[in-house]
C-alpha positions in Angstrom: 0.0 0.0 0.0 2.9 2.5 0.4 4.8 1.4 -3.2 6.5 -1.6 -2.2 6.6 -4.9 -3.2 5.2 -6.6 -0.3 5.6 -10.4 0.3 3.7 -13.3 1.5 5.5 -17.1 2.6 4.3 -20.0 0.2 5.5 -22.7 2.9 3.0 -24.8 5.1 0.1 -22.5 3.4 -2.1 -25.7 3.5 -1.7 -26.4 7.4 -1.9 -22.7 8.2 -5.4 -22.5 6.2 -6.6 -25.4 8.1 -5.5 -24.7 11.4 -6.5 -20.9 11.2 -10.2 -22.6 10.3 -10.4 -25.3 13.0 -9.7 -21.8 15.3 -12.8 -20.4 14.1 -12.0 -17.6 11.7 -13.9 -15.0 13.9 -13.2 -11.7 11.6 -14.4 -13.7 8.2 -11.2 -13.1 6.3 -10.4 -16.7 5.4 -14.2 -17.5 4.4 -14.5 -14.3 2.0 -11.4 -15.4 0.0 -12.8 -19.1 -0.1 -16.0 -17.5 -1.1 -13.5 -15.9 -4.3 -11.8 -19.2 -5.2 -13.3 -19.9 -8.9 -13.6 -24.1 -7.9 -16.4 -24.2 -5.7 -16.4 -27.7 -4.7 -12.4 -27.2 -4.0 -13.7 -24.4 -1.3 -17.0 -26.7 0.2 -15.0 -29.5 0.5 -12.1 -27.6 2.5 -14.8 -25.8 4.9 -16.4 -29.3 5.4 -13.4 -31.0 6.6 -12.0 -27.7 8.2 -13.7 -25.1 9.6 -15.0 -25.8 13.3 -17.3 -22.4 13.6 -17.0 -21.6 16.9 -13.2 -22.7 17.1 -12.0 -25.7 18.9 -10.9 -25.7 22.3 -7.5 -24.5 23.3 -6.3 -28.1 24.6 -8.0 -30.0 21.6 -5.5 -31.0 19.3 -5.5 -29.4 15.7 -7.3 -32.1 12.7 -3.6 -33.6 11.1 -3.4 -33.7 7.3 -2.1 -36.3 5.2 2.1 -36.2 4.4 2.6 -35.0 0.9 4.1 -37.8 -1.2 3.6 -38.1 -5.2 0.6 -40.0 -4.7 -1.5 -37.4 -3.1 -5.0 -37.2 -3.7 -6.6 -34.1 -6.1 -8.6 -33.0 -2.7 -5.2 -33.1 -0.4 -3.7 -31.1 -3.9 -6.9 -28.8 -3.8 -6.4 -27.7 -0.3 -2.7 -26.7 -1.4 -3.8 -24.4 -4.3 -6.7 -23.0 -1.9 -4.7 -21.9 0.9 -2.5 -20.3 -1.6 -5.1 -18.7 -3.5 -6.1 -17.5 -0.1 -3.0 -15.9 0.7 -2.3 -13.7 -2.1 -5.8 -12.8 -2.6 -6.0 -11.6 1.1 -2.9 -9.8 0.5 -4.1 -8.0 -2.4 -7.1 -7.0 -1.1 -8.2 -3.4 -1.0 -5.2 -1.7 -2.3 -3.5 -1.8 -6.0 0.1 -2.3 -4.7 2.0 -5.3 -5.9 2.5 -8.8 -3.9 4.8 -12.0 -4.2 5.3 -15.1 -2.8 8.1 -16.6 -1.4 9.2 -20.5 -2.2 11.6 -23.0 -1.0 13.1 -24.8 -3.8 13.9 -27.8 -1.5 10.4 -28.1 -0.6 9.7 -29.1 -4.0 6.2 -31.4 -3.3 3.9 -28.4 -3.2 5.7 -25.9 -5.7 3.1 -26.4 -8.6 -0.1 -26.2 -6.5 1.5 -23.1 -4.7 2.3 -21.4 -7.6 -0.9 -22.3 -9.4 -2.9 -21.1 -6.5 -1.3 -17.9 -6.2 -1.5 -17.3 -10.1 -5.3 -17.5 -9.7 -5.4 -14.5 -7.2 -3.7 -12.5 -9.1 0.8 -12.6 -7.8 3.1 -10.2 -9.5 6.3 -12.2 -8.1 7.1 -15.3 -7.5 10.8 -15.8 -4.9 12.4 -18.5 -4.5 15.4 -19.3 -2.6 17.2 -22.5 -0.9 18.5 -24.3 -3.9 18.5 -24.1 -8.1 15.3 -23.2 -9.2 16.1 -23.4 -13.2 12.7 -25.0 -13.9 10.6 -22.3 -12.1 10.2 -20.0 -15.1 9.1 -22.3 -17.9 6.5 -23.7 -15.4 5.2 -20.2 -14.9 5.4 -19.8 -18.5 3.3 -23.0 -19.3 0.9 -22.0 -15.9 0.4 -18.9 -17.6 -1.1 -20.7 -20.8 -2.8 -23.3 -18.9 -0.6 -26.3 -20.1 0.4 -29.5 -17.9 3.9 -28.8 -15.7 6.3 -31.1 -14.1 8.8 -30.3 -11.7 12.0 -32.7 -11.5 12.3 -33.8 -7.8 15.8 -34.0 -6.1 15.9 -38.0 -5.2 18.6 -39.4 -2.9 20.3 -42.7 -4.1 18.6 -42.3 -7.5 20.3 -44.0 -10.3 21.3 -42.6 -13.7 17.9 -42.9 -15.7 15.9 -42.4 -12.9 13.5 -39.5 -13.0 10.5 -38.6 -10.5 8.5 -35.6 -11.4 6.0 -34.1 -9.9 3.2 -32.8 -11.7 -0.3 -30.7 -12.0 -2.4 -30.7 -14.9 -4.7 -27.4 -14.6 -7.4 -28.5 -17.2 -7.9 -31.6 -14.4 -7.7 -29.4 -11.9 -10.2 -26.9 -13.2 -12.4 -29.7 -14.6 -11.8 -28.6 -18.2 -12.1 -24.5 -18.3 -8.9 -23.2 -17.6 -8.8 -19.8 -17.0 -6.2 -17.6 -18.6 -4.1 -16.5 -15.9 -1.1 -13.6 -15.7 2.6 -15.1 -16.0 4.3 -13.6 -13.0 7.7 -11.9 -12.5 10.3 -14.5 -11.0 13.0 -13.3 -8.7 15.7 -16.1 -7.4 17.2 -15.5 -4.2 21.3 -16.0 -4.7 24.2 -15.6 -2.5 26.8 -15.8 -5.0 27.4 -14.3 -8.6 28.4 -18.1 -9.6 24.4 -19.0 -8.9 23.0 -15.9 -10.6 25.2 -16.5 -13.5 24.4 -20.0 -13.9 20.4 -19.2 -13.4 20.4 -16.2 -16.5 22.3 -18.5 -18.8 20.7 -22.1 -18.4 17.3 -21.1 -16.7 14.5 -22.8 -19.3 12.6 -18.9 -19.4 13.3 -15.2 -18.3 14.6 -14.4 -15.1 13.3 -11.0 -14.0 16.0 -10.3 -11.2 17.7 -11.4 -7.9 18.0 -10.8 -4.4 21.5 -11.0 -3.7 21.4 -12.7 0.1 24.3 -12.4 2.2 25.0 -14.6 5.6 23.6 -12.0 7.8 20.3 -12.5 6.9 17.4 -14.5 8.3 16.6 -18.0 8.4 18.5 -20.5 6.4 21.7 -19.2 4.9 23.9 -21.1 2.1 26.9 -22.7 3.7 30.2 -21.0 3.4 31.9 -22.3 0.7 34.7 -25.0 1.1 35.2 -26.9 4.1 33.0 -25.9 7.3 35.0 -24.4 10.2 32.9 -23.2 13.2 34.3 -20.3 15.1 34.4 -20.6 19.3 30.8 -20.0 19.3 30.2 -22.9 16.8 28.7 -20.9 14.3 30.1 -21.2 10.7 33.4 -19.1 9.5 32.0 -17.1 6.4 35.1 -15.2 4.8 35.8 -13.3 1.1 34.8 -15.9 -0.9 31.7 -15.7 0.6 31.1 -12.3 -0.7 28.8 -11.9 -3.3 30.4 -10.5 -6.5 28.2 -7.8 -7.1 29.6 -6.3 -10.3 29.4 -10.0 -11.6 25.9 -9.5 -11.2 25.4 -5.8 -12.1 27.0 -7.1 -15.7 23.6 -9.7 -16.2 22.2 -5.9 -16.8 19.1 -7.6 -14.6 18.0 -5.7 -11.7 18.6 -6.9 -8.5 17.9 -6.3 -4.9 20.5 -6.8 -1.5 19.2 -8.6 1.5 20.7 -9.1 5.1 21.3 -6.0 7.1 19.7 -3.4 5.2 17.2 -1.9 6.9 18.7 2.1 7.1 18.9 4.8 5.1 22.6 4.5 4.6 22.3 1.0 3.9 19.8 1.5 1.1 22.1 4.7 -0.6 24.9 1.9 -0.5 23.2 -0.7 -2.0 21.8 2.0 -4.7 25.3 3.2 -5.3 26.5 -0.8 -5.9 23.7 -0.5 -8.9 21.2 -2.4 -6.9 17.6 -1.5 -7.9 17.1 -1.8 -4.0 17.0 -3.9 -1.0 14.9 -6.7 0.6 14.2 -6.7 3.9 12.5 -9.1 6.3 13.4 -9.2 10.5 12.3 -5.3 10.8 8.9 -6.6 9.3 8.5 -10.0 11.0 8.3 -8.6 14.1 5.9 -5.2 13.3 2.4 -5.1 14.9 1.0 -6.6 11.3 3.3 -9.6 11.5 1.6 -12.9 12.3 4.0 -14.1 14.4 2.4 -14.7 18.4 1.9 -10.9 19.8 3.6 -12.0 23.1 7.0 -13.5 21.1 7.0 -10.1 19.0 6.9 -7.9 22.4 9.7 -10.0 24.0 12.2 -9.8 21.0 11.3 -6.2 20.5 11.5 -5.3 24.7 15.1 -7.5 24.5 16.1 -6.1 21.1 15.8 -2.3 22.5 17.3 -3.7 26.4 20.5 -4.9 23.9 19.9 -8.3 25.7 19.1 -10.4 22.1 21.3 -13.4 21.4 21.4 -15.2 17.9 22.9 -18.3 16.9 23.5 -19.1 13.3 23.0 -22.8 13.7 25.4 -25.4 11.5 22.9 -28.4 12.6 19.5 -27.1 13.3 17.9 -27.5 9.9 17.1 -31.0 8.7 17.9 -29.3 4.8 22.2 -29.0 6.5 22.2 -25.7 5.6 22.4 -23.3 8.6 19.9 -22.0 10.3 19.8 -18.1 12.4 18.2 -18.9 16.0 16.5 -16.5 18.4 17.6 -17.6 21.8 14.4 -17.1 23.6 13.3 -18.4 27.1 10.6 -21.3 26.7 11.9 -21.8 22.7 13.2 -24.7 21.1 16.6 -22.8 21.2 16.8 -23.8 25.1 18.4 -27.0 25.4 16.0 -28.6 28.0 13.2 -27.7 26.1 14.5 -29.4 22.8 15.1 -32.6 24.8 11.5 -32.9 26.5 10.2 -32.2 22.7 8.5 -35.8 21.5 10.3 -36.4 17.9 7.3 -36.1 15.5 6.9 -36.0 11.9 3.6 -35.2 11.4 3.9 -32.2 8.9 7.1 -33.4 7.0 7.9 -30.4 4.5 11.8 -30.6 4.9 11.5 -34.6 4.3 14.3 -35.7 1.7 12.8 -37.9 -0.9 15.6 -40.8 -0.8 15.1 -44.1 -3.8 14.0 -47.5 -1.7 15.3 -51.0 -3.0 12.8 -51.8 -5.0 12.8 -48.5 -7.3 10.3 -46.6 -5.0 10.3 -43.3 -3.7 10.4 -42.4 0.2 10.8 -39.6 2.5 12.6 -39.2 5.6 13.8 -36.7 8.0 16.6 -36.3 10.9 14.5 -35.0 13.0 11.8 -37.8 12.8 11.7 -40.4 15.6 15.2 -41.5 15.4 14.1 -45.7 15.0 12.1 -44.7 12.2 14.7 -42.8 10.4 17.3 -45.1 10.9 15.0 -47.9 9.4 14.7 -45.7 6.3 18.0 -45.9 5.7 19.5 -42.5 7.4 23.1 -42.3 9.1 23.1 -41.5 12.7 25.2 -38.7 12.3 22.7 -36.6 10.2 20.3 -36.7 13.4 23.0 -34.8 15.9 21.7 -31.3 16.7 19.1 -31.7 14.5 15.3 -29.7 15.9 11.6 -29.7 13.9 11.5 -26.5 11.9 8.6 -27.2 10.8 6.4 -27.4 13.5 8.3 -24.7 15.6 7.6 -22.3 13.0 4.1 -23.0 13.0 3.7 -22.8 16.6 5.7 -19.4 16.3 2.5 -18.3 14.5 0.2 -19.3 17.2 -0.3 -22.7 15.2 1.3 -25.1 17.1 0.3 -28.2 17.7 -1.1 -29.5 21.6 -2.5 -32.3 22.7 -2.4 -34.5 26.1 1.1 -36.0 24.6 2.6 -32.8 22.7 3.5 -29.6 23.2 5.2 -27.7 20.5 7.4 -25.1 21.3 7.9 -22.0 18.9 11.4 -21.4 17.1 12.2 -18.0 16.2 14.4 -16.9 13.2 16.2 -13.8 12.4 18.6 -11.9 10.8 21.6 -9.9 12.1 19.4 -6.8 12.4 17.2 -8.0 15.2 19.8 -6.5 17.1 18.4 -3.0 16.4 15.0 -2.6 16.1 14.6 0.2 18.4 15.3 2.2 15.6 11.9 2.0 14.9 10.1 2.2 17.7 8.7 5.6 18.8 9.5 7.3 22.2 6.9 6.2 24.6 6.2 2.9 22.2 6.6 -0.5 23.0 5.9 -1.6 18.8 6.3 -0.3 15.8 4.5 -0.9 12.4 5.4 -1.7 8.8 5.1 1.6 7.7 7.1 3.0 10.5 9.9 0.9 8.6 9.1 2.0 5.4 9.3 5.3 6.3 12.8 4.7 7.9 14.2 3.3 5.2 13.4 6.1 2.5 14.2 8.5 5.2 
């Protein structure tokens, strides 16, 4: 609403719509997108199995969806493309500013009903970071025109020949009348010239852009490059070669965008004067009074964050993808030790599962941080379990979408970049929050 482009997460849309509903949806929100979504029986079906009108209980567990696997049903698929739609059509409500969506490549199961459910409310970017997203743009392309897509999946122990695909068909999905739909903008998130060179030259359709992402920014982070060394602190040793090559990437003649640390005035003239067409930011927003992150986490990192008492971790084991993770040390978070170790290991939302080739030619999915028996069984090495914490569901319950019941209790996880460190900056005198255009106006200060 004030000229920016403003962006929404496509990860765990599905579980967020359905646990949001099963807590009542008091304000109407979620039911006046569904009431949008052009496949009717998509939306009844969802509300049937979801929405609980008065909200469930605070102790009644949340109604568990099925794992994602290639076999998955069109109604688990429909819920996907839904909760997207629902998302983006929510954010673009009431205002003619521009919205995109953020994507994990290494969550690859629910990239095509993501990005088809988005297209359908309208998204003028599609992100996507964690991994080599080369495919993404003919997809969009082909979306765009309503054709069939297929998305190569990343298979562990698969054998030369092999190849497992996702796929979505829209006409199927749509039940014949596709509707013409607007080919969004795609923007790659890169931390090194190398990845942005190799995405311009070999992607299968047009690259709009980058954000450049350096090691100081939020949630996972690539790992350095060469062998890991941890400092004292056992966080990893990022050095030069680390460093973006920014005029390697100013000569693509693309425009591109900085991220990690960027949230001042000064920061922004810098990254102008480097040729950027401007910067991304996302810890000063996560925890503004529109974020959806619990109100009671946002007050205590903000409180701690202007008391200077805010500790950050950047985690070399946290993640079950191996790349590091940033952790918020917060008391009563999965950062604490003794709360980690009373955690029951669960899989029960499975988004960072690898996909890993069985004996017998199959595909299955496992996780370090699944019951360790169970992962073992599937073939994972004991080592790849060390240190290891659910990133799914803490992220979720950061949201106020956590998981209880008489047997579990999921505690939040919070991430963050470097700049969590200083977001007194834009708090007021007197305040105790800020707001997202309180940051805005910051920045272009």
């Amino acid at each position: 609403m004030l000229g920016q482009l403003g962006v929404v997460s496509g990860t765990a849309l599905d579980v967020v719509l359905a646990r949001r509903l099963q807590k009542g949806d008091h304000e109407g929100h979620l039911r006046r997108a569904i009431a949008a979504f052009p496949q009717g029986d998509v939306a009844r079906e969802v509300m049937e199995d979801y929405f609980v009108p008065d909200g469930k209980t605070p102790d009644e567990p949340f109604r568990g969806l099925s794992l994602l696997s290639l076999e998955s049903s069109m109604k688990r698929v429909g819920l996907i493309v839904l909760a997207s739609f629902v998302e983006v059509f929510l954010a673009k409500e009431g205002h003619s500013g521009i919205v995109g969506i953020n994507l994990l490549e290494k969550i690859q199961l629910p990239t095509l009903p993501v990005l088809f459910g988005a297209m359908l409310a309208g998204v003028d970017y599609v992100l996507m970071g964690a991994g080599i997203p080369r495919s993404i743009p003919s997809i969009l392309d082909s979306m765009a025109q309503g054709k069939d897509v297929a998305l190569k999946l990343d298979v562990a122990g698969e054998t030369k020949g092999d190849e497992f695909q996702s796929t979505f068909r829209p006409s199927e999905f749509c039940q014949g009348e596709v509707p013409s739909l607007k080919r969004p903008r795609f923007v790659p998130i890169v931390s090194s010239a190398t990845l942005a060179m190799t995405l311009a030259r070999k992607s299968t359709g047009a690259i709009d852009g980058f954000v450049v992402e350096e090691a100081v920014a939020g949630g996972h982070n690539a790992p350095p490059r060469g062998p890991m060394q941890l400092s004292e602190k056992g966080e990893p040793i990022y050095g030069e070669r680390d460093t973006p090559e920014i005029e390697k990437i100013r000569a693509l003649g693309l425009p591109f965008w900085l991220a990690g640390s960027y949230a001042t005035p000064e920061r922004l003239a810098y990254a102008r004067r480097l040729g950027a067409a401007g910067v991304q930011l996302g810890t000063p927003f996560a925890f503004c009074r529109e974020s959806g992150i619990d109100a009671d986490l946002k007050e205590k990192v903000v409180q701690k964050s202007c008391e200077g008492t805010l500790e950050l971790f950047t985690d070399p084991k946290a993640s079950p993808t191996g790349f590091p993770f940033k952790v918020l040390q917060m008391e009563g978070s999965i950062s604490e030790t003794e709360v980690s170790e009373k955690r029951t290991r669960i899989c029960d939302l499975g988004y960072l599962r690898q996909a890993y080739c069985k004996p017998d030619g199959s595909i299955g999915y496992r996780c370090p941080s699944e019951p360790s028996k169970v992962f073992l069984r599937k073939g994972g090495e004991p080592e790849e379990m060390v240190g290891r914490i659910c990133v799914c569901n803490g992220l979720l319950s950061t949201v106020g979408l956590g998981q209880q019941n008489e047997v579990t209790y999921e505690p939040p996880l919070l991430t963050a970049g470097n700049d969590v460190k200083h977001l007194g900056r834009f708090v007021a005198e007197g305040e105790t929050s800020y707001s997202a255009a309180d940051v805005i106006s910051y920045v272009l200060s």
